[in-house]
C-alpha positions as CSV (number, residue, x, y, z in Angstrom):
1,X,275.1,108.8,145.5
2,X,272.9,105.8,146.9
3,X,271.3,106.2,150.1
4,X,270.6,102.9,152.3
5,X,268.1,102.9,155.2
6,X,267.7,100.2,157.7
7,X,264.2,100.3,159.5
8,X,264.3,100.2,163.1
9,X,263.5,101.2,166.9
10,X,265.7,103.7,168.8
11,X,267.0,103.2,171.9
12,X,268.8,100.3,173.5
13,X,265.7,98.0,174.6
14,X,265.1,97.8,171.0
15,X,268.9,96.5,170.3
16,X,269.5,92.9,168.7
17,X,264.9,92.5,168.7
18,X,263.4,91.2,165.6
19,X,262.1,94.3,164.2
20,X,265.7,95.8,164.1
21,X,267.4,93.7,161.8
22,X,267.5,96.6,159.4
23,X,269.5,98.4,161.8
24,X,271.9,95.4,162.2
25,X,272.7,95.4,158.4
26,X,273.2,99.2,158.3
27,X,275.7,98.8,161.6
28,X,277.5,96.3,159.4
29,X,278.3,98.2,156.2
30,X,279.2,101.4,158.3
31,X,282.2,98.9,159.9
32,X,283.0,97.9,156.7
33,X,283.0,101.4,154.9
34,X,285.2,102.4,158.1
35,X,282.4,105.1,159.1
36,X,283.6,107.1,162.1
37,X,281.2,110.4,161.7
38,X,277.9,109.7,162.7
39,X,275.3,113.1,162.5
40,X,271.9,113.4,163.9
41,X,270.0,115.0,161.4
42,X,266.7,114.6,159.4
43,X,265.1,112.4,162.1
44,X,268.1,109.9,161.6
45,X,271.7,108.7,162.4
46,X,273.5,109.8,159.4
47,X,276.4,108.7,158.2
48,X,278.5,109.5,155.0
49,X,281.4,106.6,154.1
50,X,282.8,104.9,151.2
51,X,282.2,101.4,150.1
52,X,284.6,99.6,147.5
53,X,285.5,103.1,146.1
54,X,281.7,104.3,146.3
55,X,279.8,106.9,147.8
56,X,277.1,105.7,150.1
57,X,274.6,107.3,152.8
58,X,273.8,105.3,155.6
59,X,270.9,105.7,157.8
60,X,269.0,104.8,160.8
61,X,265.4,106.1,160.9
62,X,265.1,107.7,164.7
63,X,260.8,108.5,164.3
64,X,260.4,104.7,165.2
65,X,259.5,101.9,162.7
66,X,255.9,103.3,162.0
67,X,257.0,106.7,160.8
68,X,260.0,105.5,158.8
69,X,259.2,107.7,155.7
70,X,259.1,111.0,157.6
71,X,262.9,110.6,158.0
72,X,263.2,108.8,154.4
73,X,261.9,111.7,152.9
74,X,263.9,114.3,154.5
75,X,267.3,112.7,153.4
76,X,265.9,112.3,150.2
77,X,264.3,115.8,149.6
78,X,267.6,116.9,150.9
79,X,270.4,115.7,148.8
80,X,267.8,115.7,146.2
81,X,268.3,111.7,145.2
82,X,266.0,110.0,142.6
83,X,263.7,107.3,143.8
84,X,266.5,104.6,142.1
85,X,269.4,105.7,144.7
86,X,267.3,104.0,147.8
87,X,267.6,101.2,148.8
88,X,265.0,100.3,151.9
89,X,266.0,97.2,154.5
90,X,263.8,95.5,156.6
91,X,262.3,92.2,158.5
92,X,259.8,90.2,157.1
93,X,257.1,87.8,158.9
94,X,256.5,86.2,155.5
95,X,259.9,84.7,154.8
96,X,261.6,82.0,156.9
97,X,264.5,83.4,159.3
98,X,267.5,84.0,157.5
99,X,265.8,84.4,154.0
100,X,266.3,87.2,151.8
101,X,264.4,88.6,149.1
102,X,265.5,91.9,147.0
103,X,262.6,93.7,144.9
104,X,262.9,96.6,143.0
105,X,259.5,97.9,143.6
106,X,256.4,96.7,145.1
107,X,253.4,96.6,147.8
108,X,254.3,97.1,151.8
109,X,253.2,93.3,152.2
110,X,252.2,94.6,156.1
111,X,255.5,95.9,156.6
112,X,254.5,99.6,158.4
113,X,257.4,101.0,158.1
114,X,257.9,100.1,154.8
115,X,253.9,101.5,153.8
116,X,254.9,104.9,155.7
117,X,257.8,105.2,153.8
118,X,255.9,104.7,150.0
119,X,253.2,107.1,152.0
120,X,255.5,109.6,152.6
121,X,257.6,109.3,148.9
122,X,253.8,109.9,147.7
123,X,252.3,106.7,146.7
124,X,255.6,105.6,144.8
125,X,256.6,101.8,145.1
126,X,259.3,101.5,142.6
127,X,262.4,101.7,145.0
128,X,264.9,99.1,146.1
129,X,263.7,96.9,149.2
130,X,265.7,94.3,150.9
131,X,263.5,92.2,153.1
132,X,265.4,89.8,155.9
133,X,263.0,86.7,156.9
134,X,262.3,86.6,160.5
135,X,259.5,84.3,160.8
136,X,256.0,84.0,162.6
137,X,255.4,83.4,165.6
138,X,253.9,79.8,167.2
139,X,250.8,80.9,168.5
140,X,252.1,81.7,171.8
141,X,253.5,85.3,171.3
142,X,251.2,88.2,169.5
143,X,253.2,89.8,166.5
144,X,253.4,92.7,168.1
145,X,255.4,91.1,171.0
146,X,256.8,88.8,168.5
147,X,258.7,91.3,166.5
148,X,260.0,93.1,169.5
149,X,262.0,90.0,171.3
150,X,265.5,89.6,170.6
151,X,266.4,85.9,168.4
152,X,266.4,82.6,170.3
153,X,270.3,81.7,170.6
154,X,269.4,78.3,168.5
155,X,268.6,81.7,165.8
156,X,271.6,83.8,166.5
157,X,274.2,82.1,164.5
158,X,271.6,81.9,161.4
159,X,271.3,85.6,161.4
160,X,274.6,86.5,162.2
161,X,275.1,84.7,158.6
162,X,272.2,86.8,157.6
163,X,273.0,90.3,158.3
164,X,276.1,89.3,156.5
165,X,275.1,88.3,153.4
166,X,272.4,91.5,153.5
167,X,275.3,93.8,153.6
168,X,276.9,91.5,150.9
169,X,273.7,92.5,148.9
170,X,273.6,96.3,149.1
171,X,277.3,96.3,148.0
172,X,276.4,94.6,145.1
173,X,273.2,96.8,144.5
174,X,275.6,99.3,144.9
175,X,277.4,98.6,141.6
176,X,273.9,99.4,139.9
177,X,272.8,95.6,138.9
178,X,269.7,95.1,140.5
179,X,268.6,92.3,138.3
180,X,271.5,90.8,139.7
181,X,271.2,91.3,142.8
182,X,267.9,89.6,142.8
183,X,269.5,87.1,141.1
184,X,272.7,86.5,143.4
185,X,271.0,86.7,146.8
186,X,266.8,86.0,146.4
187,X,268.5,82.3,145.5
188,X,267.6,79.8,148.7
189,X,271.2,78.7,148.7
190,X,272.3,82.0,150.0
191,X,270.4,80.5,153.3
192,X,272.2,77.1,153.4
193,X,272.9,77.4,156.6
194,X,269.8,77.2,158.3
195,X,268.6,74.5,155.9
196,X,271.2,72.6,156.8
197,X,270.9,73.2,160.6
198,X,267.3,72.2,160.5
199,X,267.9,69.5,158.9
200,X,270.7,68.3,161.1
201,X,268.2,69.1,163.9
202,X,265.7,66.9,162.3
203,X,268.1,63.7,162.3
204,X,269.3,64.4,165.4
C-alpha cells in the first residue's frame, strides 16, 4: 500500500497560504478516491481510499510543517511500509509557481519539513518527493511571511492548474513508474499555462 503525505499547517488561518499546497493536493486525491472517513491518528488526518482500483493512504501532517517527520514516521512504523511506498508533497521557493519537479530521492534543498522528515526516517533520502513551485518573494516580504500568505488572485488560476496536475502525478507514481513520472510531469510543458499567461501579460 503507498502512503502520500502533503506537508502543511493546521488550522484554518493556514488554509489556501503558500506553505500549504501540499495539503491542497492531498484534499484533491481524497475527492477523487471518494474518501469519506477521515481518522485522527498518528499526529495526522488519516484517511484510507482507493484510487483507480488502488490502495492508498492519505495524510495531513497535524505537528506543523517543521515537525513533519514525527507524524511521517508513525504512519510508517505503523503499517510497517518500506521507504519506496512514500511519496512526500511539498512547496518549493526554488521553482517558479506552478512548476513541478518529482525526485526519487535527494537533499531537503531548505525545505524544513521535508529535512525533519529524512531526520526522523534516520538520515534516509531515497523516498519519493513531489515539490510544487511557489516562488520567492520581491524583496518586500520575508520568507517567513512569504510562505504563510495565501496566492495573489493573478496566481490562483495557475495553481488551481497546479494542484491538479500534482494529484495527476501521484496517480501515476501510483502505478509504480517513477522514472516516468519524472518523465511525464518534471517536463515545463506540464506548466504551459502560466508561460503562456506571462507571456500574454508581457504583450499586453
Amino acid at each position: 500500500m503507498n502512503l502520500i503525505i502533503g506537508l502543511g499547517n493546521p488550522g484554518k488561518k493556514y488554509e489556501s497560504t503558500r506553505h500549504n499546497i501540499g495539503f491542497d493536493v492531498i484534499n484533491e486525491l481524497a475527492r477523487r478516491g471518494d474518501a469519506d472517513r477521515v481518522q485522527l491518528k498518528f499526529d495526522s488526518e488519516l484517511t484510507e481510499c482507493q484510487i483507480n482500483s488502488q490502495k492508498v493512504l492519505l495524510a495531513k501532517p497535524l505537528t506543523y510543517m517543521n515537525l513533519s517527520g514525527k507524524a511521517i514516521r508513525q504512519i510508517v512504523d505503523f503499517y510497517k511500509l518500506n521507504i519506496s511506498d512514500l511519496l512526500v508533497i511539498c512547496d518549493d521557493l526554488n521553482l517558479d509557481t506552478g512548476r513541478l519537479r518529482l525526485r526519487g530521492k535527494g537533499s531537503s534543498g531548505g525545505q524544513k519539513g521535508l529535512q525533519n522528515t529524512i531526520d526522523q526516517l534516520g538520515g534516509r533520502s531515497d523516498f519519493a518527493r513531489l515539490r510544487i513551485g511557489i516562488g520567492r518573494p520581491d524583496g518586500k516580504l520575508s520568507v517567513t511571511d512569504y510562505v504563510l500568505k495565501k496566492f495573489s488572485q493573478r496566481e490562483q488560476e495557475d495553481i488551481q492548474h497546479a494542484i491538479q496536475v500534482a494529484a495527476d502525478a501521484a496517480e501515476h507514481w501510483m502505478q509504480g513508474d517513477l522514472v516516468g513520472t519524472m518523465n511525464k510531469f518534471n517536463s515545463p510543458t506540464e506548466t504551459k499555462r502560466t508561460t503562456k499567461k506571462s507571456t500574454d501579460e508581457e504583450s499586453s
